[in-house]
DSSP file (Angstrom, degrees, kcal/mol; ACC not computed):
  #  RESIDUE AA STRUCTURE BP1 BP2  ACC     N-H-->O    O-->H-N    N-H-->O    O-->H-N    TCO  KAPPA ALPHA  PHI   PSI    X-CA   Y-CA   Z-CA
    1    1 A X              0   0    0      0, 0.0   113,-0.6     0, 0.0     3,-0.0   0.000 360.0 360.0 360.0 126.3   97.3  122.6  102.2
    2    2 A X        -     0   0    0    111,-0.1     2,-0.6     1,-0.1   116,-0.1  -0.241 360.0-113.8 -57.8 155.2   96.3  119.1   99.7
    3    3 A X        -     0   0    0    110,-0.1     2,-0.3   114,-0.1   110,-0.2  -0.930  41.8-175.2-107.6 124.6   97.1  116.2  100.4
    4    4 A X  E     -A  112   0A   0    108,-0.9   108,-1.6    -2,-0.6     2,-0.3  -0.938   2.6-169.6-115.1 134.9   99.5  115.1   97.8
    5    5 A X  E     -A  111   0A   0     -2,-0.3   106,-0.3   106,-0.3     3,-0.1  -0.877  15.6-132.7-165.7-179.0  101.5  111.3   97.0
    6    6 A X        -     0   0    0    104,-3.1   104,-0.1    -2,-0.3   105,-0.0   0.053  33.7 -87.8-105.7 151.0  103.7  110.3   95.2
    7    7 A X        -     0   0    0    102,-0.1    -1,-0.2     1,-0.1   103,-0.1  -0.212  60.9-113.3 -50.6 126.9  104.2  107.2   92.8
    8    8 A X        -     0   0    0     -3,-0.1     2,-0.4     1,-0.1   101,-0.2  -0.354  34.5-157.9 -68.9 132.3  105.5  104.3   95.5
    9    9 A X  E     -C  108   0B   0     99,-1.5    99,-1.8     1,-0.1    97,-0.1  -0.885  22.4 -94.0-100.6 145.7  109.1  103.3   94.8
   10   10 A X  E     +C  107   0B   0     -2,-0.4     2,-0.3    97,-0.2    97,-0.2  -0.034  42.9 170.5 -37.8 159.8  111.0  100.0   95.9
   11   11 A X  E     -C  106   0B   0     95,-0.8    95,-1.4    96,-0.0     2,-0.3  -0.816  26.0-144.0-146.0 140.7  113.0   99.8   99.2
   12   12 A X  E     -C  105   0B   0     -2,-0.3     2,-0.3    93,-0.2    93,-0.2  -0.890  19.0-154.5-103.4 162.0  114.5   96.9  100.8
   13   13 A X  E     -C  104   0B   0     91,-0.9    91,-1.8    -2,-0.3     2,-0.2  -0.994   5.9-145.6-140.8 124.9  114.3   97.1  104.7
   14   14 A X        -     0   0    0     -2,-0.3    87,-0.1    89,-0.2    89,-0.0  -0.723  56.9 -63.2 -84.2 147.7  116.8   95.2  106.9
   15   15 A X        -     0   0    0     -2,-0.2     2,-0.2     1,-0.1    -1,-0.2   0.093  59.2-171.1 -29.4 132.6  115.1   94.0  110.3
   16   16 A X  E     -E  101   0C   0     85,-0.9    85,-0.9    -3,-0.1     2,-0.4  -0.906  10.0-147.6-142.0 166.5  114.1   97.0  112.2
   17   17 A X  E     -E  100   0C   0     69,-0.3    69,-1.6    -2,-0.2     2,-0.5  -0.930  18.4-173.8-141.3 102.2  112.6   96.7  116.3
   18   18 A X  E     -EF  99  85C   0     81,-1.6    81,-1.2    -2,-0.4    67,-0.2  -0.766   7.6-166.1-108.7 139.4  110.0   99.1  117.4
   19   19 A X  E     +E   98   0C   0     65,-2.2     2,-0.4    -2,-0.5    79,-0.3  -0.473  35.6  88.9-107.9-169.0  108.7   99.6  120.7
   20   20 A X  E     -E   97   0C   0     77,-0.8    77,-2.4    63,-0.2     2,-0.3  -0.957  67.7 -32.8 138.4-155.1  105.6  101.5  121.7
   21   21 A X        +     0   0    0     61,-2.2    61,-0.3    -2,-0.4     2,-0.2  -0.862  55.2 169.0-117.4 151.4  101.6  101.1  122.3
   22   22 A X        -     0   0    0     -2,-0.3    59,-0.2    73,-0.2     2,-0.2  -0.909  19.2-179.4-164.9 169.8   99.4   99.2  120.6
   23   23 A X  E     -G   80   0C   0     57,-1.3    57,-0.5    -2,-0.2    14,-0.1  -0.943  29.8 -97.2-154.7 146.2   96.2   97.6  120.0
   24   24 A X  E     +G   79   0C   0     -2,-0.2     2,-0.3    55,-0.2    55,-0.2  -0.071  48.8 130.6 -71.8 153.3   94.0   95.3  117.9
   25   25 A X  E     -G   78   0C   0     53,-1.4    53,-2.3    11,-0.0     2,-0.4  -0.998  37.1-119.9-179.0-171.4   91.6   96.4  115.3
   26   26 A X  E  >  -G   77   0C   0     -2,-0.3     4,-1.0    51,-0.2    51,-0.2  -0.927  30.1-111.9-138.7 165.3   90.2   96.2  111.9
   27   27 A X  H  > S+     0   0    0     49,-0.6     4,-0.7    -2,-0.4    -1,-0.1   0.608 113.4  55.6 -78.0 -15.1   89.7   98.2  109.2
   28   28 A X  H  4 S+     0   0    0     48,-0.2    -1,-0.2     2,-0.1     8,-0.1   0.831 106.0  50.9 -58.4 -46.2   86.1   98.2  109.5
   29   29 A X  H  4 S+     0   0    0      1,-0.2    -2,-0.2     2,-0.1    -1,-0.1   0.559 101.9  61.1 -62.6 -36.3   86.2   99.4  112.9
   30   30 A X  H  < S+     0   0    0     -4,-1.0    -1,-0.2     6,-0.2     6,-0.2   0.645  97.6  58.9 -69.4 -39.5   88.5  102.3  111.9
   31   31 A X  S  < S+     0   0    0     -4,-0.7     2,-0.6     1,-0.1    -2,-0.1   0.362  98.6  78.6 -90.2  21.6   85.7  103.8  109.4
   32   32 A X  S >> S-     0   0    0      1,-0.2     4,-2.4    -3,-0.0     3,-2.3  -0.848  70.7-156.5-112.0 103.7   83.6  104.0  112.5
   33   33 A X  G >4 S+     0   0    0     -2,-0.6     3,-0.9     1,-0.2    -1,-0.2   0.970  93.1  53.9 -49.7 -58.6   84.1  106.8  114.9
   34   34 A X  G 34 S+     0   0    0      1,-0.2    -1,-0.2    -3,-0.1    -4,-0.1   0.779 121.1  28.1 -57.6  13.4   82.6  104.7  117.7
   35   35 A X  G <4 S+     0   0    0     -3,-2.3    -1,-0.2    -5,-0.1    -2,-0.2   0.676  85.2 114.1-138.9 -16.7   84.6  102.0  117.3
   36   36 A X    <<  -     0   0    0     -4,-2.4    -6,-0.2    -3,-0.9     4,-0.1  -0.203  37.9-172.9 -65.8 156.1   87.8  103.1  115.9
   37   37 A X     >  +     0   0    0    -14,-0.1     4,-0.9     2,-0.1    -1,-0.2   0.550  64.0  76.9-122.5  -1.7   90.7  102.7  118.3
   38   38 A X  H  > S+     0   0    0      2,-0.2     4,-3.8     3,-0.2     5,-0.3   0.830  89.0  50.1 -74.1 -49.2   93.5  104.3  116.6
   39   39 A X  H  4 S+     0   0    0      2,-0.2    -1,-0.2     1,-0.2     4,-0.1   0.721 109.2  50.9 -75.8  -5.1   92.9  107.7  117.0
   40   40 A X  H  > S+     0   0    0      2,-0.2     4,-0.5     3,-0.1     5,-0.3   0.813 112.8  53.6 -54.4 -53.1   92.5  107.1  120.9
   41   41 A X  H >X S+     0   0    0     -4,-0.9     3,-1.2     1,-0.2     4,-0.5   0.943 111.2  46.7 -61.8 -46.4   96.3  105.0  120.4
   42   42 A X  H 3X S+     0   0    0     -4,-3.8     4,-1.3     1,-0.2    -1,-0.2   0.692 108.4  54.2 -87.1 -18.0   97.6  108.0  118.8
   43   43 A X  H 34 S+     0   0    0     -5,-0.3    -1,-0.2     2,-0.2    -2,-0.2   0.455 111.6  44.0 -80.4   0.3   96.2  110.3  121.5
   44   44 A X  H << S+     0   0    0     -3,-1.2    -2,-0.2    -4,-0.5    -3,-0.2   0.190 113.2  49.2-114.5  -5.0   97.8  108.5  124.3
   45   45 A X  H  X>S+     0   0    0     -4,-0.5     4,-0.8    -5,-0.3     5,-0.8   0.773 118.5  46.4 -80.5 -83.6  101.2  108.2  122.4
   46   46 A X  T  <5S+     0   0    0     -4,-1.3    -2,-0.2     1,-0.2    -3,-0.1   0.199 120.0  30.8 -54.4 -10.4  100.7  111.9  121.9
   47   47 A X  T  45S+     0   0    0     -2,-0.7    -1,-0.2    -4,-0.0    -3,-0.1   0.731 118.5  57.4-113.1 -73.4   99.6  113.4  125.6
   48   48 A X  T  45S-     0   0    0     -3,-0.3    -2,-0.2    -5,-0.2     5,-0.2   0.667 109.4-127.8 -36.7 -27.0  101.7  110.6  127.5
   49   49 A X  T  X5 +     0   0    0     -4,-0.8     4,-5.0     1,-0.1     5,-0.3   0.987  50.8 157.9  42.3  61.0  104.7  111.8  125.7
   50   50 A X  H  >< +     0   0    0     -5,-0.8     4,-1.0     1,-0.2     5,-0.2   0.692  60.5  61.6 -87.8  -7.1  105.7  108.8  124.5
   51   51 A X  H  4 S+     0   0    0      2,-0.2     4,-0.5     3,-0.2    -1,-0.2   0.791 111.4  40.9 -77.3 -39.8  107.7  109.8  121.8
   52   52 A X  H >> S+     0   0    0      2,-0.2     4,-1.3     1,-0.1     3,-0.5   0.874 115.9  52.2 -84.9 -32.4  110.1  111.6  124.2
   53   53 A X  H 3X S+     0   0    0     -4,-5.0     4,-0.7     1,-0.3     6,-0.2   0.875 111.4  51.8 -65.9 -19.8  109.9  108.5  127.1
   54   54 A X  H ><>S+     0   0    0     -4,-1.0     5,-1.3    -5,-0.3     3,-1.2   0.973 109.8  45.2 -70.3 -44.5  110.7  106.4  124.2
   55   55 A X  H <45S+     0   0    0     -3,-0.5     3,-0.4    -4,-0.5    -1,-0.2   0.722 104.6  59.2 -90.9 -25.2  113.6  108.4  123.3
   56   56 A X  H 3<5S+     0   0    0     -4,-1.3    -1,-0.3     1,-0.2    -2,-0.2   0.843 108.7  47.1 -78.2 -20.2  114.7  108.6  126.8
   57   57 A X  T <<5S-     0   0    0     -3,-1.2    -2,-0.2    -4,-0.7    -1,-0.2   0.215 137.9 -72.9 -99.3  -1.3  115.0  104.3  126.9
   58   58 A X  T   5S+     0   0    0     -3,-0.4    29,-0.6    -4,-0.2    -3,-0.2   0.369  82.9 148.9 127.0 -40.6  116.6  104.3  124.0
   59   59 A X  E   < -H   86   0C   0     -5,-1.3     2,-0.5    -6,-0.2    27,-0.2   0.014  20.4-174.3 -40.9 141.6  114.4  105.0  121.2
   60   60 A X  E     +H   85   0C   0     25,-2.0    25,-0.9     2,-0.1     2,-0.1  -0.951  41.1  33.1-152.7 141.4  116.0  106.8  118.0
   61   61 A X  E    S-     0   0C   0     -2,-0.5     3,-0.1    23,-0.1     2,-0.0  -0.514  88.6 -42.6 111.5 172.8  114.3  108.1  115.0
   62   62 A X  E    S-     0   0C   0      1,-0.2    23,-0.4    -2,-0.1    -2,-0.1  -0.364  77.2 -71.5 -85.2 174.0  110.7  109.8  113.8
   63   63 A X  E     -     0   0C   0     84,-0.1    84,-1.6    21,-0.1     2,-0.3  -0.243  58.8-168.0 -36.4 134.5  107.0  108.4  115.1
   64   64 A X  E     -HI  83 146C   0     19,-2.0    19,-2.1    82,-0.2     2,-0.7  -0.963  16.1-156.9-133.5 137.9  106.2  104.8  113.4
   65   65 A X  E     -HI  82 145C   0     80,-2.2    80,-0.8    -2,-0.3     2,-0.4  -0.927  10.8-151.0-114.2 131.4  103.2  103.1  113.3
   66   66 A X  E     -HI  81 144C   0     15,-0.8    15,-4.1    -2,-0.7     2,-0.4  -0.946   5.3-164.3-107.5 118.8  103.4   99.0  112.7
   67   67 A X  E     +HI  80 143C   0     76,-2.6    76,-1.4    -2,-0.4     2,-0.3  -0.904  43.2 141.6 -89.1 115.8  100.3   96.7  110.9
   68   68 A X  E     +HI  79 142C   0     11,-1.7    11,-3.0    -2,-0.4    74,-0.2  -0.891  29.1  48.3-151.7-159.6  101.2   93.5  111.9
   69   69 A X  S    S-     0   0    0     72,-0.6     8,-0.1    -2,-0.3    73,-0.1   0.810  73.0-156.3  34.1  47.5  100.2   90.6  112.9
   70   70 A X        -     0   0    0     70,-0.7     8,-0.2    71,-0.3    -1,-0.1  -0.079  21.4-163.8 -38.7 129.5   97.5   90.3  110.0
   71   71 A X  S    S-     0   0    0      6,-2.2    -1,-0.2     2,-0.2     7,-0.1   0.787  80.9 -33.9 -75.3 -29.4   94.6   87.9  110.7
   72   72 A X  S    S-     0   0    0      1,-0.6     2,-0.2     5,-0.4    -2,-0.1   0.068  92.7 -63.8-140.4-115.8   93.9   88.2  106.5
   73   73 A X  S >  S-     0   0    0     -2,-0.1     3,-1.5     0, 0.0    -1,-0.6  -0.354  88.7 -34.2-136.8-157.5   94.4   90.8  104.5
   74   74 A X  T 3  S+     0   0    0      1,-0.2   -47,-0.2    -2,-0.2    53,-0.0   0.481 138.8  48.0 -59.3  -1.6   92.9   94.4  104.3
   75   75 A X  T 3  S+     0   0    0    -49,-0.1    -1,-0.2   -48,-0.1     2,-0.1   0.233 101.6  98.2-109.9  21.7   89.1   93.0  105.5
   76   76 A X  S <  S-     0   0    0     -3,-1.5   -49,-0.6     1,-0.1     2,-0.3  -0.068  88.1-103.5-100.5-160.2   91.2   90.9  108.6
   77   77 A X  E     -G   26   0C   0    -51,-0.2    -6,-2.2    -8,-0.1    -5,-0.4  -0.588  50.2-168.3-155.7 143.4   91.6   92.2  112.2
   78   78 A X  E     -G   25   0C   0    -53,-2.3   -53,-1.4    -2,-0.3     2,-0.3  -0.996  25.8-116.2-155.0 157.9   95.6   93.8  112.9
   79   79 A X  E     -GH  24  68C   0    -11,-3.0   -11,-1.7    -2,-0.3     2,-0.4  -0.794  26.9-171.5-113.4 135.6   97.8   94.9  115.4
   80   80 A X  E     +GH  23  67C   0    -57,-0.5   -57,-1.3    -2,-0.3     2,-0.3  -0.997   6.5 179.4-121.3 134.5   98.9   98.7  115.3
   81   81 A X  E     - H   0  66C   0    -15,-4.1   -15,-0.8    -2,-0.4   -59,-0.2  -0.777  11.6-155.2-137.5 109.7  101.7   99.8  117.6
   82   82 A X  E     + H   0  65C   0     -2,-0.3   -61,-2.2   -61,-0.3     2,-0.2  -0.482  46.1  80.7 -24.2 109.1  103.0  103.4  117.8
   83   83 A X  E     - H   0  64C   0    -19,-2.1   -19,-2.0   -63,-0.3     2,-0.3  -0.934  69.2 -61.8-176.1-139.2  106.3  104.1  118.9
   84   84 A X  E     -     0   0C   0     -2,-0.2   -65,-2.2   -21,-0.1   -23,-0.1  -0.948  45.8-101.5-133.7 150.9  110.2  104.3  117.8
   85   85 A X  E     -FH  18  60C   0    -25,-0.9   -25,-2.0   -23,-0.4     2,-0.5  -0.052  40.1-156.9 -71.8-169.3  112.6  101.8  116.7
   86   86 A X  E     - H   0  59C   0    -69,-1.6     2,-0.8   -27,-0.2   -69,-0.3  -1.000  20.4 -92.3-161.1 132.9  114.9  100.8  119.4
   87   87 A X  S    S-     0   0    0    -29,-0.6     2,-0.3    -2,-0.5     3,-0.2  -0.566  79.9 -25.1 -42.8  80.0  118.6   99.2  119.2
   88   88 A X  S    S-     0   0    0     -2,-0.8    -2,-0.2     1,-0.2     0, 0.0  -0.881 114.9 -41.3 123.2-142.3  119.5   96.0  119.2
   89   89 A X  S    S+     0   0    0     -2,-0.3     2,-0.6     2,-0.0    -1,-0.2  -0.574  74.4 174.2-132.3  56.4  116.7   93.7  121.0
   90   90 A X        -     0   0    0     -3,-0.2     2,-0.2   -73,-0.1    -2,-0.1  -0.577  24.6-136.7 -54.8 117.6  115.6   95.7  124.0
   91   91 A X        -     0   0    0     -2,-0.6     2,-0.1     1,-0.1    -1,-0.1  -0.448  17.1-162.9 -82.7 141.3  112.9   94.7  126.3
   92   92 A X        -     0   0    0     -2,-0.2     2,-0.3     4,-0.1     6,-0.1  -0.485  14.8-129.3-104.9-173.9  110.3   97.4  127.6
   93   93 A X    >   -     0   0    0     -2,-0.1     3,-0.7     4,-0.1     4,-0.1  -0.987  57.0 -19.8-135.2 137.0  107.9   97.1  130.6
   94   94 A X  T 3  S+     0   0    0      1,-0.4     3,-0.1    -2,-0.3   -73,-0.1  -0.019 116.1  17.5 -70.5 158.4  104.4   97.9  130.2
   95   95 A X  T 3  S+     0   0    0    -75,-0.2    -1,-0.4   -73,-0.1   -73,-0.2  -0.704 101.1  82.5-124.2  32.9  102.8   99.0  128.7
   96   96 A X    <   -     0   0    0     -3,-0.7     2,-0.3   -75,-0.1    -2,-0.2  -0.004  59.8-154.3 -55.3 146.8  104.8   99.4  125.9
   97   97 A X  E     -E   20   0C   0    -77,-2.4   -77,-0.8    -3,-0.1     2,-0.3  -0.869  11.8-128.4-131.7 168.8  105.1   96.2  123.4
   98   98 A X  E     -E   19   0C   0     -2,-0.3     2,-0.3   -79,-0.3   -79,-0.2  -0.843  21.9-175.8-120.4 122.5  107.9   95.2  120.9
   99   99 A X  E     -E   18   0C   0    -81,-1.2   -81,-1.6    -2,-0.3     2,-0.4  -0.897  20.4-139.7-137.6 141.6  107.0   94.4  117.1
  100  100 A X  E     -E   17   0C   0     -2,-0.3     2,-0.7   -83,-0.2   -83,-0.2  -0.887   8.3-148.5-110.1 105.0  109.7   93.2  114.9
  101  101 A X  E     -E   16   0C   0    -85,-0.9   -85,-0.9    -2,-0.4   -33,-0.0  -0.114  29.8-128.4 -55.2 103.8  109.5   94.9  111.3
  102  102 A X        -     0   0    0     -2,-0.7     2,-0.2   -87,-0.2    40,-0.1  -0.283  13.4-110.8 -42.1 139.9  110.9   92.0  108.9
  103  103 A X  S    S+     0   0    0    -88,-0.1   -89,-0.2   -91,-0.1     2,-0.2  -0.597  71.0  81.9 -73.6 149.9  113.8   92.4  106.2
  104  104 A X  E    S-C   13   0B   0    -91,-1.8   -91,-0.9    -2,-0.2     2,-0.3  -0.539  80.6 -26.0 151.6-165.3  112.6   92.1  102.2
  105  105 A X  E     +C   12   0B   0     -2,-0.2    54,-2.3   -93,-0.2     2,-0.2  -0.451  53.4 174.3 -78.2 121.8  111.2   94.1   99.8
  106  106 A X  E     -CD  11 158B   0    -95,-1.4   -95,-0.8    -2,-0.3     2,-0.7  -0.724  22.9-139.2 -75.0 136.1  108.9   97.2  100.3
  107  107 A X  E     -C   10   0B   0     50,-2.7     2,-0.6    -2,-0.2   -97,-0.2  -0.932  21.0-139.0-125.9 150.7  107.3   99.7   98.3
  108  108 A X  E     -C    9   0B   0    -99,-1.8   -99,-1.5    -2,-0.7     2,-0.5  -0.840  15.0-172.4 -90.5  99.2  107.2  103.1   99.5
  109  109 A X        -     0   0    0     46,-3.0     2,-0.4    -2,-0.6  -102,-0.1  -0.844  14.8-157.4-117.8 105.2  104.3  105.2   99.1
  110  110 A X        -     0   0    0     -2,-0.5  -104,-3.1  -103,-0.1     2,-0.3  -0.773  12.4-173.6 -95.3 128.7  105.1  109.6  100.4
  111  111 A X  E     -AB   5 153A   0     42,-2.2    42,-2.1    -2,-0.4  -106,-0.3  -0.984   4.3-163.9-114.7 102.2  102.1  111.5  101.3
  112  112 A X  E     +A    4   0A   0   -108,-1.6  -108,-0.9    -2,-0.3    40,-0.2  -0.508  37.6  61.7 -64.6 158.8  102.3  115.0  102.0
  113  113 A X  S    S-     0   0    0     38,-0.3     2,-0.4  -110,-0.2     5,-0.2  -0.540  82.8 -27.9 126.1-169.9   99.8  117.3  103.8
  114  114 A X  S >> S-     0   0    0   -113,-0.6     3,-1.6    -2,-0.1     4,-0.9  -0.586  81.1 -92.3 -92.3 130.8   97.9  118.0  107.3
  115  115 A X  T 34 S+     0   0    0      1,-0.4    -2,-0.0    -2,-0.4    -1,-0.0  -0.634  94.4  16.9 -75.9 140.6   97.4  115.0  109.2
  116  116 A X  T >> S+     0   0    0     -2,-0.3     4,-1.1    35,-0.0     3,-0.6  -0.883 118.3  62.6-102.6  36.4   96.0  113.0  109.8
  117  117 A X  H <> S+     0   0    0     -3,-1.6     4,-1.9     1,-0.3    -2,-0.3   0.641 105.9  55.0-128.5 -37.6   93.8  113.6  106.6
  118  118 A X  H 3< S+     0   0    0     -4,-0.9    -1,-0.3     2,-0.2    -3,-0.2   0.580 103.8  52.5 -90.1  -8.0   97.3  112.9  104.5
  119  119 A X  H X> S+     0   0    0     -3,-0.6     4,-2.4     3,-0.1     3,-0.8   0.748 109.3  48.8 -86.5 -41.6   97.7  109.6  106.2
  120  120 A X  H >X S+     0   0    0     -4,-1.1     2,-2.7     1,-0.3     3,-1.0   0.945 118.2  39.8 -70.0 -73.0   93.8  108.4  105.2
  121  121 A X  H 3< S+     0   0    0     -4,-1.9    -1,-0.3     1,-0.3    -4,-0.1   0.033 112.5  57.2 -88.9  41.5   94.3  109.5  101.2
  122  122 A X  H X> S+     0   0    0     -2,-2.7     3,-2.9    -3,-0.8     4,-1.4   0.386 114.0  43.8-118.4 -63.5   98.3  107.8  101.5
  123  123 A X  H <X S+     0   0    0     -4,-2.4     4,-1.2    -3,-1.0    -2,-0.2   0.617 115.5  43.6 -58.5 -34.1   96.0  104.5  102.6
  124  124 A X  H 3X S+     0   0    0     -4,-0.8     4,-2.5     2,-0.2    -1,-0.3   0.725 109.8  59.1 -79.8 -24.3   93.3  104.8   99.8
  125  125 A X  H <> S+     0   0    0     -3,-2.9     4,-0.8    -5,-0.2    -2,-0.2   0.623 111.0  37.0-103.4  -9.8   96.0  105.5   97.6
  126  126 A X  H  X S+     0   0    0     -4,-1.4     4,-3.2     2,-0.2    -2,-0.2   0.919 116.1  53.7-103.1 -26.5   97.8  102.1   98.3
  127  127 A X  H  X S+     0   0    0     -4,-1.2     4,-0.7     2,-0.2    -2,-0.2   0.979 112.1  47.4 -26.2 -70.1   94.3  100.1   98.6
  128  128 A X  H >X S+     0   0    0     -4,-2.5     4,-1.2     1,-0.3     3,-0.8   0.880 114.8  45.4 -69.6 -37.0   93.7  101.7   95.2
  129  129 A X  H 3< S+     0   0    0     -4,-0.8     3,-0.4     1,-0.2    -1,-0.3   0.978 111.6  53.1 -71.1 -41.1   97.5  100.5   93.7
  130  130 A X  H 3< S+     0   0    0     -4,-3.2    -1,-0.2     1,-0.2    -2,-0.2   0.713  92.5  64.9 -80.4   2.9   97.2   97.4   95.0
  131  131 A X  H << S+     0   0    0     -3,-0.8    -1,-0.2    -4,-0.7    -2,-0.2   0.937  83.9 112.4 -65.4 -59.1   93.8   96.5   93.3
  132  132 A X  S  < S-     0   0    0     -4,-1.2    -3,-0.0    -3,-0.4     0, 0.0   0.188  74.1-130.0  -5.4 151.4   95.9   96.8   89.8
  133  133 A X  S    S+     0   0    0      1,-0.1    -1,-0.2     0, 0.0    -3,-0.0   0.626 105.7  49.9 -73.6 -45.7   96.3   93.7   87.9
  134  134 A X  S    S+     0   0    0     -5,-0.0     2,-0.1     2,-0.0    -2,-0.1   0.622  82.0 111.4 -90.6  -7.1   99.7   94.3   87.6
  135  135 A X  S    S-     0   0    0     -6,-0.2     3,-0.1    -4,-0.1    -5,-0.0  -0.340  73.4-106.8 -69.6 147.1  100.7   95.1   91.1
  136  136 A X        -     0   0    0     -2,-0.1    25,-0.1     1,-0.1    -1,-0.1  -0.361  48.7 -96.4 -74.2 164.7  102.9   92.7   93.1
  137  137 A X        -     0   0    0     23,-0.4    23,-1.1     1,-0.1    -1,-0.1  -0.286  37.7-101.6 -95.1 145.4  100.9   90.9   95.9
  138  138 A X  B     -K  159   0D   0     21,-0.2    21,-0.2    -8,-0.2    -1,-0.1  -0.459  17.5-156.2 -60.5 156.4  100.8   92.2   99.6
  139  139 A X        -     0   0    0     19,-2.4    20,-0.2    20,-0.1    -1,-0.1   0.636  24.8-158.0 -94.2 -35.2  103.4   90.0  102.2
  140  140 A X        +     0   0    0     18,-0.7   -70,-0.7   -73,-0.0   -71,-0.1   0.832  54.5 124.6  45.8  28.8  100.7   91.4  105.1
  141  141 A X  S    S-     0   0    0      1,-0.1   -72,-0.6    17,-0.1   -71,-0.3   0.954  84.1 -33.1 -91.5 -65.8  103.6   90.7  107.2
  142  142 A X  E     -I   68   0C   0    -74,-0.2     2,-0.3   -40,-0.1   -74,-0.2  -0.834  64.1-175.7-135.8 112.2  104.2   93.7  108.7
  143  143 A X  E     -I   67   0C   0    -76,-1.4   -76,-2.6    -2,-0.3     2,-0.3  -0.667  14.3-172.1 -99.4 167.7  103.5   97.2  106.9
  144  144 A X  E     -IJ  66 156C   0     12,-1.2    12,-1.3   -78,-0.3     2,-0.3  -0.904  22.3-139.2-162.0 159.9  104.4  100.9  108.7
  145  145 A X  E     -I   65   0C   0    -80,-0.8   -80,-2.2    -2,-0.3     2,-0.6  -0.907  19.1-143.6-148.3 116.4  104.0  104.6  108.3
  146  146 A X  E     -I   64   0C   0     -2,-0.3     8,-4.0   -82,-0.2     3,-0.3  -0.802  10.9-148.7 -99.1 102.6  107.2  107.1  109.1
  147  147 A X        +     0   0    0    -84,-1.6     5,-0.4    -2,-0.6   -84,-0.1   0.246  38.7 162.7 -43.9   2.0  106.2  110.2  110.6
  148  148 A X  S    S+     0   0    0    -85,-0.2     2,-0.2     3,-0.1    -1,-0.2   0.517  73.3   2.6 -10.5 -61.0  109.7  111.9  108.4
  149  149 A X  S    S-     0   0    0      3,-1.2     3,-0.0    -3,-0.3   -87,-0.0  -0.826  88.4-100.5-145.3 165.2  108.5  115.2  108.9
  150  150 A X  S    S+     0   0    0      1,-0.2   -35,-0.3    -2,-0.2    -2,-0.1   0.623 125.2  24.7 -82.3  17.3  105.4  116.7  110.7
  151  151 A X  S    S+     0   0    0    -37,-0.1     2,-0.8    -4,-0.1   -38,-0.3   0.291 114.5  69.4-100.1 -19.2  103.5  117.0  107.1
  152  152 A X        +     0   0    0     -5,-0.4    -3,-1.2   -40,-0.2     2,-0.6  -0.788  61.1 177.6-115.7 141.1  105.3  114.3  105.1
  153  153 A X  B     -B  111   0A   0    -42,-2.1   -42,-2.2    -2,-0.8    -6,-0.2  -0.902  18.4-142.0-116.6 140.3  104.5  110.9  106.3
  154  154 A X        -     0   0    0     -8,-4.0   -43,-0.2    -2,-0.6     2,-0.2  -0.247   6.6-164.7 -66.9 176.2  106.1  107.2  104.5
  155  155 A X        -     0   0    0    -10,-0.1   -46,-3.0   -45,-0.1   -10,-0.3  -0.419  10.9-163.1-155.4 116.5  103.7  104.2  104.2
  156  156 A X  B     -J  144   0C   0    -12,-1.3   -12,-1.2   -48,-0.2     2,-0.3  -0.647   5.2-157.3 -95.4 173.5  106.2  101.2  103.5
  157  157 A X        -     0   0    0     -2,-0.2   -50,-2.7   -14,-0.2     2,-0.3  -0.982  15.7-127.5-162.2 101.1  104.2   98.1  102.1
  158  158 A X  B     -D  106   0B   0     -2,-0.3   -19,-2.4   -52,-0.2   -18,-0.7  -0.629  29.9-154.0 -86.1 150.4  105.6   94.7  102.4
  159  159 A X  B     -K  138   0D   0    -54,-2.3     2,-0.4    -2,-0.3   -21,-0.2  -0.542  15.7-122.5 -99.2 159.9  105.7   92.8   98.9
  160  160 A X        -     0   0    0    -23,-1.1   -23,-0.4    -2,-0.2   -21,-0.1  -0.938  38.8-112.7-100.7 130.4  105.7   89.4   98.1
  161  161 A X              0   0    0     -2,-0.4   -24,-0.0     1,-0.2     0, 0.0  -0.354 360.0 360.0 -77.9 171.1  108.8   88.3   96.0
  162  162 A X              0   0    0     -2,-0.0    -1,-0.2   -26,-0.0    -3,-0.0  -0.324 360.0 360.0 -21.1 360.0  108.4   87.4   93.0
């Protein structure tokens, strides 16, 4: 199957509270097999069954993955954590961590197709929009990718207003 997505549309996002694993990295680091750490994080979410122990504590909702805590921009160092939102302001115990997605404006960029191959061309494809001269500026406050379905993945974006 291609990997297909789709022209990004606005969202606003009221505060949302995900729990989960996570760990620091860069995007440099990521286009290095011997150094990436993500697909290791996403093979211990996935093995671990963290997606159902999340669910079992409280957890509701598909896989999300949280960039936050930018050091920069896209050539800075970030925090990814895997997991599910969670209710209210629950505490975990580790080694699950807590990231809090900030409310304002997102844009919303849907990538179909076999993963995780549709998640790298959804990521080139918001690199490449946000290079535009006319695109509105990254917030780098916290950005996410929603697992919806096991082909179609989100990738919300936080914007800077105006």
């Amino acid at each position: 199957m291609a990997v297909t997505h789709s022209t990004p549309k606005a969202s606003a996002l009221s505060r949302c509270h995900v729990a989960g694993l996570g760990t620091r990295t860069t995007n440099a680091d990521e286009m290095q097999p011997s150094k990436a750490r993500i697909p290791g994080l996403w093979g211990e979410f996935t093995t671990q069954n963290w997606a159902e122990r999340l669910g079992q504590a409280g957890g509701f909702g598909p896989a999300i993955a949280v960039y936050s805590a930018y050091e920069s921009d896209v050539s800075g160092s970030y925090q990814i954590l895997i997991g599910r939102e969670l209710a209210g302001s629950s505490s975990v115990a580790p080694p699950l961590q807590v990231v809090d997605i900030p409310p304002g404006e997102y844009l919303v960029f849907t990538c179909s197709g076999p993963l995780p191959g549709a998640v790298i061309e959804g990521w080139r494809a918001v690199w490449a929009f946000f290079e535009r001269p006319d695109a509105p500026r990254r917030a780098y406050t916290a950005d996410f990718e929603k697992y919806v379905e096991p082909e179609r993945i989100e990738i919300w974006v936080a914007t800077k207003e105006g």
